[in-house]
Backbone as CSV, one residue per row, in Angstrom:
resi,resn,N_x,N_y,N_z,CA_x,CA_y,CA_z,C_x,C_y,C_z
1,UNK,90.149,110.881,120.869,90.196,109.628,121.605,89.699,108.493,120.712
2,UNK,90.308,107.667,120.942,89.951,106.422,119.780,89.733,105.017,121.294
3,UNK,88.830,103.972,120.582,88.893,103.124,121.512,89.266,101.961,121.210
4,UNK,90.565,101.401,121.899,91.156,100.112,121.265,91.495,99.073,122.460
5,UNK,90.891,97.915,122.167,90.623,96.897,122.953,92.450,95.668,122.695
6,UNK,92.782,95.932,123.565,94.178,95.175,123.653,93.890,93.325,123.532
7,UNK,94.837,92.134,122.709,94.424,91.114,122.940,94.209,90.661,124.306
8,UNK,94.371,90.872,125.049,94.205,90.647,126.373,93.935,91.948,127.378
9,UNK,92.646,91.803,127.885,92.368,92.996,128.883,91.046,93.759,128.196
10,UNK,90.504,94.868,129.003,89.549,95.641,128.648,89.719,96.605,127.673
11,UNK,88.908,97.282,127.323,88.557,98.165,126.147,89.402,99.135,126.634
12,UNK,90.307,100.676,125.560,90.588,101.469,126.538,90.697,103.250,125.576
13,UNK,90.598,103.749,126.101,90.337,105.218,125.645,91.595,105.577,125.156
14,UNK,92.044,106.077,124.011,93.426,106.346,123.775,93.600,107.303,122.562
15,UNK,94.215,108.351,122.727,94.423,109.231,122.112,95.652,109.266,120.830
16,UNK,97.128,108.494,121.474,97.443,108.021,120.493,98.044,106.233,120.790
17,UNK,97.913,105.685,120.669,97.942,104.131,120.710,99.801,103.810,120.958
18,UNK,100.292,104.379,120.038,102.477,104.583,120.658,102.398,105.246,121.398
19,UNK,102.103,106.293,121.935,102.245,107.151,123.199,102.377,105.942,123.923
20,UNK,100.891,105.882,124.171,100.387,105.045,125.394,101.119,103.579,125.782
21,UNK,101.931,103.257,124.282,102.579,102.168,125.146,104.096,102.719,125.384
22,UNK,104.782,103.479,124.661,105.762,104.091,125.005,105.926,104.132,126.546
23,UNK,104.984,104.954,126.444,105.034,105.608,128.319,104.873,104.884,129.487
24,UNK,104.169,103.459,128.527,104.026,102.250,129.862,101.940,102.404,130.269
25,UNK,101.224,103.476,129.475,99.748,104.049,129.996,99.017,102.467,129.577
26,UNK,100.003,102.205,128.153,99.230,101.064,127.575,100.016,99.769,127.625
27,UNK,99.360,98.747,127.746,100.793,97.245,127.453,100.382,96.241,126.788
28,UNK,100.723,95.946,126.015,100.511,94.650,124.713,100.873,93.434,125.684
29,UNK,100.652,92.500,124.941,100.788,91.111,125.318,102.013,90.862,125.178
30,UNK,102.805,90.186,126.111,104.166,90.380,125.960,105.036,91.520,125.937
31,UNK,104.659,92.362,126.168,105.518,93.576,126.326,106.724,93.943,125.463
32,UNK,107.027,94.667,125.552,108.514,94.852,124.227,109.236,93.713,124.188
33,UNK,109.061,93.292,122.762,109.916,92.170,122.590,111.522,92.482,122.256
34,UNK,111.807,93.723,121.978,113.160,94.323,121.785,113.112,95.558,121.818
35,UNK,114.025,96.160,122.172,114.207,98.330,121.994,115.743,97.971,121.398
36,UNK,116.010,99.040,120.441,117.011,99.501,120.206,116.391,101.644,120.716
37,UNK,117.762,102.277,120.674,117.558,103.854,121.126,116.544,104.076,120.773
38,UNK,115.279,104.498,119.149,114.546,104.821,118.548,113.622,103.935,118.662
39,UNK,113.547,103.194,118.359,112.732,101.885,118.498,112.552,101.076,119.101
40,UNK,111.034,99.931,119.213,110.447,99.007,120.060,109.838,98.035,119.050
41,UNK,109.990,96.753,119.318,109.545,95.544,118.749,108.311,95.274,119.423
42,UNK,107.550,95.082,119.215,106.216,94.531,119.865,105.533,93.387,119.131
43,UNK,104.883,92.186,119.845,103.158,91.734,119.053,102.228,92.521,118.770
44,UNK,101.218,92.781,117.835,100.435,93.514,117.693,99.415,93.365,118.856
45,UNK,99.119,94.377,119.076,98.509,95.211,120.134,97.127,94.806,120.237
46,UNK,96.241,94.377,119.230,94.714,94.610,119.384,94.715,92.489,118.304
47,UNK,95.890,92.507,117.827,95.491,90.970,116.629,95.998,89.767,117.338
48,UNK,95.635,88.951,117.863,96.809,87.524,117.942,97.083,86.895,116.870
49,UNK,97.939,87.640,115.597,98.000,86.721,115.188,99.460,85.933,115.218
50,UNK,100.182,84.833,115.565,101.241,84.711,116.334,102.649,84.948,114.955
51,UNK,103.050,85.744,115.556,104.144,86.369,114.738,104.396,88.218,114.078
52,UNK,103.010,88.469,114.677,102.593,89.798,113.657,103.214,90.951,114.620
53,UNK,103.926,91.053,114.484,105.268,92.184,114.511,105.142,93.729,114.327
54,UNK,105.106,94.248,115.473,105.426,95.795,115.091,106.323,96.464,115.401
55,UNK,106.872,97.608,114.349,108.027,97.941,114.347,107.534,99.859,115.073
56,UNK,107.515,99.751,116.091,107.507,101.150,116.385,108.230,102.443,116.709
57,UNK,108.327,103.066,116.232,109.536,104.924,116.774,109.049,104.960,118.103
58,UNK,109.969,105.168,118.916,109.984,105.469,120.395,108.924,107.702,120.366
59,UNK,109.763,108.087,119.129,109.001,109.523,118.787,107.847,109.799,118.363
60,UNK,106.966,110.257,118.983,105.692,110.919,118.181,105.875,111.291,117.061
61,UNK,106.562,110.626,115.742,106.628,111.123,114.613,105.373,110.568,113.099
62,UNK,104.862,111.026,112.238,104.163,110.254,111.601,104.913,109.078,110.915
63,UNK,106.112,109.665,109.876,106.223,108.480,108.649,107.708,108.409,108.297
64,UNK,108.165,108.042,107.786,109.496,108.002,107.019,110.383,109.386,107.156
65,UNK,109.565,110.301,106.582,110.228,111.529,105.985,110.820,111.937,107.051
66,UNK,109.783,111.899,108.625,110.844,112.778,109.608,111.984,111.601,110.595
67,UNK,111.953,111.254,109.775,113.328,110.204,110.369,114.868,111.216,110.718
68,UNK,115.023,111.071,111.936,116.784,111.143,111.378,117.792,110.528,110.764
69,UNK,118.847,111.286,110.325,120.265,109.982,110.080,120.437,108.801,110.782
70,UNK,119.902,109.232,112.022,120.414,108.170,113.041,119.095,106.811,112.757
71,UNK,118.006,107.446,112.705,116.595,106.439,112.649,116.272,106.293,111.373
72,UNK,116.965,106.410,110.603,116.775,105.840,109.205,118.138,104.352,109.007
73,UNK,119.009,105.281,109.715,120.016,103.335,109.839,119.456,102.664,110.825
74,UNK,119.312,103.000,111.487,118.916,101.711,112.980,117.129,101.322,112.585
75,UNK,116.444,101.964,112.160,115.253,101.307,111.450,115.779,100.640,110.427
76,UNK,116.114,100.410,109.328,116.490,99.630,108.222,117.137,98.454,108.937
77,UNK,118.327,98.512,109.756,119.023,97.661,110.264,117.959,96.825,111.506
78,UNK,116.863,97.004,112.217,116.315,97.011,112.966,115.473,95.607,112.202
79,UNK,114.780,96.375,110.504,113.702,95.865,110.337,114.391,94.722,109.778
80,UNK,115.712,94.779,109.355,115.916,93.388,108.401,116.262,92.515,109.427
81,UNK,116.840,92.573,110.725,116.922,91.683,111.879,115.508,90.894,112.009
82,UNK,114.849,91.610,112.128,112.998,90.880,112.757,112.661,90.330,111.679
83,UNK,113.017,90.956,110.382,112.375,90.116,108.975,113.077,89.026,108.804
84,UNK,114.607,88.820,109.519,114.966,87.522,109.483,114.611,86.398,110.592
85,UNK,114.498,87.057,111.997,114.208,86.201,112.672,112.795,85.516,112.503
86,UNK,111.738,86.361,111.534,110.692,85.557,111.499,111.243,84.503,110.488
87,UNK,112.219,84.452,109.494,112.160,83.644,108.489,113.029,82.632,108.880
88,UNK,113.981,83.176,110.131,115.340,81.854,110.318,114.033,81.207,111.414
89,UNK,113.956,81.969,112.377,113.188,80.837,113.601,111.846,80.450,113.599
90,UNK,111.078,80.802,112.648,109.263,80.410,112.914,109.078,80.007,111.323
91,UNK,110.205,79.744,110.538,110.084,79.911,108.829,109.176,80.134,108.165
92,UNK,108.608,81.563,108.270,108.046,82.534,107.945,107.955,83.065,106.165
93,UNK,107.844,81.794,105.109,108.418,82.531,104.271,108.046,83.589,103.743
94,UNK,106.642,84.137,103.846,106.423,85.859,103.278,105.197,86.539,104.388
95,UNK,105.643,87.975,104.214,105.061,88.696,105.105,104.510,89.874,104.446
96,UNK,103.770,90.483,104.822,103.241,92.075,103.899,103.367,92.226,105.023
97,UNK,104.005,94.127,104.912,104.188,95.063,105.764,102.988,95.794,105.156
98,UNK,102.456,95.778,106.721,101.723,96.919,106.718,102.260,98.559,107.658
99,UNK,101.658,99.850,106.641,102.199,100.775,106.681,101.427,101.873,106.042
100,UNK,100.884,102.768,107.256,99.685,103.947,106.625,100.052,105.034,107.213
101,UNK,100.490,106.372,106.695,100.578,107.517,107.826,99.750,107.960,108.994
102,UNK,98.846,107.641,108.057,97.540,108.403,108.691,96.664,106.653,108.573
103,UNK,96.386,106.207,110.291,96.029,104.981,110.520,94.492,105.824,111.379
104,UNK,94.900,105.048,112.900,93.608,105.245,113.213,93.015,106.638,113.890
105,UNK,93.929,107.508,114.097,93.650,108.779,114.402,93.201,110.061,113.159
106,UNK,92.649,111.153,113.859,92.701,111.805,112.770,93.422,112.751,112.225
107,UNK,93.607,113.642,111.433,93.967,114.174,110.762,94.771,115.165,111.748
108,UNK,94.054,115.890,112.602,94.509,116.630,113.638,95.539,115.899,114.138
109,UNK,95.370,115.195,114.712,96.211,114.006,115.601,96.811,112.655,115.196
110,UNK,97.650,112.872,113.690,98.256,111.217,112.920,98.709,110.705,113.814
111,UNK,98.653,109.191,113.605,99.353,108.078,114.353,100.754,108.499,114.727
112,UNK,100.803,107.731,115.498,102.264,107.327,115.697,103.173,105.883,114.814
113,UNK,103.940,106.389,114.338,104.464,105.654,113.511,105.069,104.145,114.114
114,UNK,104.205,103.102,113.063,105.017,102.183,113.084,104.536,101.147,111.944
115,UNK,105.145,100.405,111.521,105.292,99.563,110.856,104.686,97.903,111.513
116,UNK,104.072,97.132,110.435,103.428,96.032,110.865,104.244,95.262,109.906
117,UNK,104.314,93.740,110.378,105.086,92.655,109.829,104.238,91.702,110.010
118,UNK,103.386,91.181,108.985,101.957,90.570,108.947,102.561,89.323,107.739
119,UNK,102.773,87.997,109.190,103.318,86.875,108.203,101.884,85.746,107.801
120,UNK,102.280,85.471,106.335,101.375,84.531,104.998,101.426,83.257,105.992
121,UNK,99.906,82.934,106.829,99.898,81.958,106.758,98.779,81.288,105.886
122,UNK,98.613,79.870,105.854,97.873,78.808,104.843,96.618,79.939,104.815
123,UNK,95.823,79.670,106.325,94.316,79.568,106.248,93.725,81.458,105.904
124,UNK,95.202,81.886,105.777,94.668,83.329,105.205,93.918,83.583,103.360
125,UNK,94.613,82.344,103.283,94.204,82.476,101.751,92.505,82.257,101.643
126,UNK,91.810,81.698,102.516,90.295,82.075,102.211,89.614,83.148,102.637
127,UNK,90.739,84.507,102.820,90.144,85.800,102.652,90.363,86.450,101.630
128,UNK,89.896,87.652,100.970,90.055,87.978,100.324,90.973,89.471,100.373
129,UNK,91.016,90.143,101.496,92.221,90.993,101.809,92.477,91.316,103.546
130,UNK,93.734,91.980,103.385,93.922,91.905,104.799,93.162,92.388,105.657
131,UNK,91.891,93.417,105.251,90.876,93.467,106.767,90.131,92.188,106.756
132,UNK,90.042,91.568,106.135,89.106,90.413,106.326,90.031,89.338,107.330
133,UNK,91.231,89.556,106.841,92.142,88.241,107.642,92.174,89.320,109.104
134,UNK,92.558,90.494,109.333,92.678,91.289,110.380,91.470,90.873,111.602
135,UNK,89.882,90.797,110.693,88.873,91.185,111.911,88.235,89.408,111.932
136,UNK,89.082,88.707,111.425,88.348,86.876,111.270,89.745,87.011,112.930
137,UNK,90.798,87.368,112.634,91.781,86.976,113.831,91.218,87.998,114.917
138,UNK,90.778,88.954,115.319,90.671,89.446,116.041,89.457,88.882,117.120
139,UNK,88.656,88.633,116.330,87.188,87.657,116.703,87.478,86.290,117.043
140,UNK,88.107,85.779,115.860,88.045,83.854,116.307,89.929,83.564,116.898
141,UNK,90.614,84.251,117.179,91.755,84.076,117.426,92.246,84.349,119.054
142,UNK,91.581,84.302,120.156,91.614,84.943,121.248,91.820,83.524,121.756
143,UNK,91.907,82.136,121.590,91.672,81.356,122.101,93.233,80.894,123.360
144,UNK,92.821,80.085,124.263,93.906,80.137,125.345,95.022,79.509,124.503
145,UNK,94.802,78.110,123.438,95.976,77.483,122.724,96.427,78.445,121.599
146,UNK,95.964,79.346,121.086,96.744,80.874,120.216,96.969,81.558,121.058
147,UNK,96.515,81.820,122.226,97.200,82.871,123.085,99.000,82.529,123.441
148,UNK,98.703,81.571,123.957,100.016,80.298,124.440,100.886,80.317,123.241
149,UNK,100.599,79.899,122.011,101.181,80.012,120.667,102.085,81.526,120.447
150,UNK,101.101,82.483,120.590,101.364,83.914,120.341,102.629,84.059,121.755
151,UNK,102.720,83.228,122.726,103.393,83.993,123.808,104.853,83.106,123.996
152,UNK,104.859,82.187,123.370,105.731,81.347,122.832,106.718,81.764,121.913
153,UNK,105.880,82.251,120.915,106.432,82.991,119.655,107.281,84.621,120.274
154,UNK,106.521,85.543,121.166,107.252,86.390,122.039,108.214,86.042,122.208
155,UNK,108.470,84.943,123.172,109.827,84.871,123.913,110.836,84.345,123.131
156,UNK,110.527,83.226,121.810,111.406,82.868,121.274,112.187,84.388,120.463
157,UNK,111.118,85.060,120.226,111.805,86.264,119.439,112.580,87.095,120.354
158,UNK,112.101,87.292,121.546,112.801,87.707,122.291,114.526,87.220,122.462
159,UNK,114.473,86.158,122.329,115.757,85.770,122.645,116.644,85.773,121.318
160,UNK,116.148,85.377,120.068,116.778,85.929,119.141,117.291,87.341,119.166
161,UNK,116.520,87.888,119.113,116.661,89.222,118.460,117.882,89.676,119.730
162,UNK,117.762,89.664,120.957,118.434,89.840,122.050,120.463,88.857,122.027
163,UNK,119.910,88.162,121.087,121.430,87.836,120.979,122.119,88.948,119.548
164,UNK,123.685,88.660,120.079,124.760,89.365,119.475,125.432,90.652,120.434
């Protein structure tokens, strides 16, 4: 059991963090911003930071390797859609993906796979790496005008990504 406090709402007991929103046990802010078959678009779950993107497997799988044919095209095709809509609609020009097999569970029990899309803004540059920018947003970033920002940014993606 791991304990992870959602941007919005109480603290909560969770064993694996994709399960729990898969199944609906857990719900992010904004809720799925897109599904294709394999996959779910989300805001990050525990950060406001407005734009920060996760790319999650609908499967309890850890990493890359156990992909199928099928979730190795529709992930690739999946991720370059969201990597554009951050850059055509919020002009986003660079992002580090973040990406660990083994995140916050243990060894017994690896994550559930997904991928983070963590876009360069200005005031990140007076950290010195991404846990520092991770736990400065998690602390000073809760505010109602970033919340609003962050839920803004949802729906516009929502509607991108939802056209075609």
């Amino acid at each position: 059991m791991v304990k992870i406090k959602p941007i919005e709402g109480t603290e909560k007991d969770l064993v694996c963090i994709g399960c729990a929103l898969q199944s609906g046990k857990a719900k992010g802010l904004g809720g799925v911003i897109f599904e294709t078959k394999n996959f779910n678009v989300s805001q990050d779950y525990e950060i406001p930071i407005p734009c920060f993107l996760v790319i999650a497997s609908k499967r309890h799988i850890v990493g890359f390797a156990e992909f199928t044919e099928e979730e190795k095209l529709e992930f690739i095709d999946l991720l370059c859609k969201v990597r554009k809509g951050m850059k055509e609609v919020f002009k986003i020009k660079y992002i580090q993906i973040l990406f660990k097999e083994e995140t916050i569970e243990s060894k017994v029990n690896p994550s559930h796979f997904h991928i983070a899309l963590l876009p360069k803004y200005s005031w990140m540059k007076d950290f010195s790496n991404v846990l520092e920018i991770l736990t400065h947003a998690k602390k000073n970033l809760k505010t109602k005008t970033n919340l609003l920002e962050v839920k803004n940014i949802i729906q516009k993606m929502q509607k991108y990504l939802s056209k075609d």
